[in-house]
N, C-alpha and C positions, 0 to 999 in steps of 0.2 A: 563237363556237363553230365547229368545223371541217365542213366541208363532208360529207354523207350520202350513201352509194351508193343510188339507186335503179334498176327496170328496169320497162321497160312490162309489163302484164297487164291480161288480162280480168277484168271485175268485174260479173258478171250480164250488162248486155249493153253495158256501158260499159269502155272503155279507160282505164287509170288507172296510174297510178307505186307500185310497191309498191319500199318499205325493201329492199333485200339486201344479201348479201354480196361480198366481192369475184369468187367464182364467180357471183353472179346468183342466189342463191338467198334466197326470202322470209327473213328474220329475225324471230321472235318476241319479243314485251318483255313487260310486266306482263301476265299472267292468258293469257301462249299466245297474245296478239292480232296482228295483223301491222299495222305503221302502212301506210296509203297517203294518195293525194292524187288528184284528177281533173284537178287543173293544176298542171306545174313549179313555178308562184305561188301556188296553192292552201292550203288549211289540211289539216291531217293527221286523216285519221280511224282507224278500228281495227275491224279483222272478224277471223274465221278464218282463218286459214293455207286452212283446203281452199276456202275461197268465190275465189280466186286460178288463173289459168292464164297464167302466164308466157308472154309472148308470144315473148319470142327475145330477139338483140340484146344488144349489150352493157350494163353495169351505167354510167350517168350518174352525175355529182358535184351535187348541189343543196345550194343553205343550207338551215338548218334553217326549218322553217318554225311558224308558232301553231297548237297545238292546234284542234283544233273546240270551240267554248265552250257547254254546254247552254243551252237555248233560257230566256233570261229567265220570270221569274214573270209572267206577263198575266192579272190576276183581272175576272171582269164580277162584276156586282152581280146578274144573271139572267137569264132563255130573253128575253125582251124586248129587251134592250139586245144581248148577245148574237146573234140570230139574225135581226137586220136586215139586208137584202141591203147589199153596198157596190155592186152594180154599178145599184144603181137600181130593184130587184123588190120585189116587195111581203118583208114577216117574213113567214119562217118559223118556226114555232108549235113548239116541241118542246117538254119537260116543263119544267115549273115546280122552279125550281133547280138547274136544269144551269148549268156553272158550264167556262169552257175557261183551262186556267194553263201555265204551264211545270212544268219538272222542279222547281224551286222549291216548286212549290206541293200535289209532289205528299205525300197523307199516309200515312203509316207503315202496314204491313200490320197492326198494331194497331188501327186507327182505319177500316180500310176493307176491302173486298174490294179486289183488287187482278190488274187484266186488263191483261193486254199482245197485241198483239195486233201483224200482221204482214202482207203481202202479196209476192209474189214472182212476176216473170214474166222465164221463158227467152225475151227476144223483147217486143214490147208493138204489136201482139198476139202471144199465143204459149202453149205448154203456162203452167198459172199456178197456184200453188197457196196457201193459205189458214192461217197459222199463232194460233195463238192458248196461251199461258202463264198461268193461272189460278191464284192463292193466295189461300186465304182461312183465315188464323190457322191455319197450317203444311197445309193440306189443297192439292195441290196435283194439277190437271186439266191435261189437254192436246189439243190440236186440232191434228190436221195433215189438212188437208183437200184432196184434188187437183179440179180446177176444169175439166177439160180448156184450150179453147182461150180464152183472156180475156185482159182489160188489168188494168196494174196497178192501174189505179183500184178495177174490179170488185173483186179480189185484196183489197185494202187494206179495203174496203168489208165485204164477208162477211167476214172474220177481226173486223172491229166488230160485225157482228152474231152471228157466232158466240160470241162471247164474251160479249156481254149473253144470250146464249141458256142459257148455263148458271149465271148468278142464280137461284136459285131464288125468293129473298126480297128482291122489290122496295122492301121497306122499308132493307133496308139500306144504310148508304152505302156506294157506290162509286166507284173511281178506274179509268176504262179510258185506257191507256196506248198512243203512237202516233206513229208516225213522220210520218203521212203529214200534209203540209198539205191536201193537197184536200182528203181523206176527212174532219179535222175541222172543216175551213170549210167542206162543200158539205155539211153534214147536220143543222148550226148556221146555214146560208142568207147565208153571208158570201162564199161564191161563187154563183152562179146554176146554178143544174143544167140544162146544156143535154145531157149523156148520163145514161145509168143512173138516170132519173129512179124506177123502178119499186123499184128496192135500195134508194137512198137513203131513199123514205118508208117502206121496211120498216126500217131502221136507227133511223129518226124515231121509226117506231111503239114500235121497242123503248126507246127510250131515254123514252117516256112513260110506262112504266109505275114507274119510281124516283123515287122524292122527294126521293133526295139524291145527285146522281151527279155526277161532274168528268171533263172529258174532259184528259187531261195531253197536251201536245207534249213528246215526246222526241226528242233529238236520234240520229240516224241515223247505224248504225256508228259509235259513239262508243265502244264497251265496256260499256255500260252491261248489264248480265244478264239481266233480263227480256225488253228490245228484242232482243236478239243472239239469246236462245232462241227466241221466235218467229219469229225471222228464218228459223232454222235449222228451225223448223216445216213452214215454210211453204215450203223449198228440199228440207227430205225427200219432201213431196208430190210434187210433180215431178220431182225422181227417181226414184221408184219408180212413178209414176203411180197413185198408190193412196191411200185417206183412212182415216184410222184416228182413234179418240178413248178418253180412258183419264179 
């Protein structure tokens, strides 16, 4: 395959190679997405044309390079096996039948309530804001929550508990949907919480009240809809500096 223009840009607060043209301008492909990459060598991933700020500089030749592959199906058998520390801590206790998988595993908005959920920081630390994408069998809520000054862990953290905040009915099953590794290994006790200890067991708290809940890993800026619209959530916050919920 023939060699791709790309040119450097900002990408929240990271430097990264977006697709252009032979003038240097971002190129959109399937669904309005913009390919980029965080290294020449890198795999390609997919956001918004506007999440992009062109950094200067002429437009580079690269080979094509692998898409970003969504995150394999990983099923536990329960909050037990699941929420054993790896770095050596005692388990951590969350509810009974949480359950953490890949995109794989995730189920049909037929079969579940279905949260996405998102975190965003200009800076880490920096203004940061809280996205969150709700459907529950066509009913469809939204969170954009501004946080003043935080990390993105924080970020990432409250857009999880915002989103379990608006289940009404903890009987039902759910799938909350997420970018972040920390955020679903540090609330499942697969990382050890040395920050934010105080959020985390309020995430815990929330995710004890459902019987039947799955936390899904999504892969980041991939295209994927629901992740992208939180994303976008959670970046209208800090821009406007202001929180709204619908």
């Amino acid at each position: 395959m023939a060699d791709e223009l790309w040119i450097e840009a900002k990408f929240r607060a990271d430097s990264v190679l977006v697709r252009c043209d032979a003038q240097g301008r971002p190129v959109a492909g399937p669904g309005g997405l913009v390919d980029f990459r965080y290294k020449a060598d890198g795999k390609v991933y997919r956001s918004h044309p506007d999440k992009f700020v062109v950094s200067g500089g002429a437009p580079r030749a690269l080979g094509p390079a692998t898409p970003a592959a969504p995150a394999p199906a990983r099923a536990s058998t329960g909050a037990a096996k699941l929420s054993r520390s790896k770095t050596g801590g005692p388990p951590v206790r969350v509810a009974k039948g949480v359950v953490l998988v890949g995109m794989a595993g995730r189920r049909p908005e037929s079969e579940s309530v279905q949260i996405w959920t998102d975190g965003a920081c200009s800076g880490n630390p920096g203004p940061a804001g809280s996205g969150v994408h709700y459907s529950d069998d066509g009913v469809v809520r939204e969170v954009s929550e501004y946080l003043g000054q935080a990390t993105n862990n924080i970020a990432e953290l409250t857009a999880m508990l915002r989103g379990l905040e608006l289940v009404a009915d903890p009987s039902r099953p759910v799938d909350l949907m997420s970018d972040s590794d920390y955020g679903l290994k540090v609330v499942t006790g697969q990382y050890k919480a040395k920050k934010n200890k105080e959020l985390i067991a309020e995430v815990q708290a929330a995710l004890a009240r459902f019987s039947d809940i799955q936390l899904v890993k999504v892969p980041g800026h991939a295209g994927v809809p629901g992740n992208e619209r939180a994303d976008e959530l959670a970046r209208l916050a800090i821009e406007r500096r202001a929180s709204w919920k619908s």
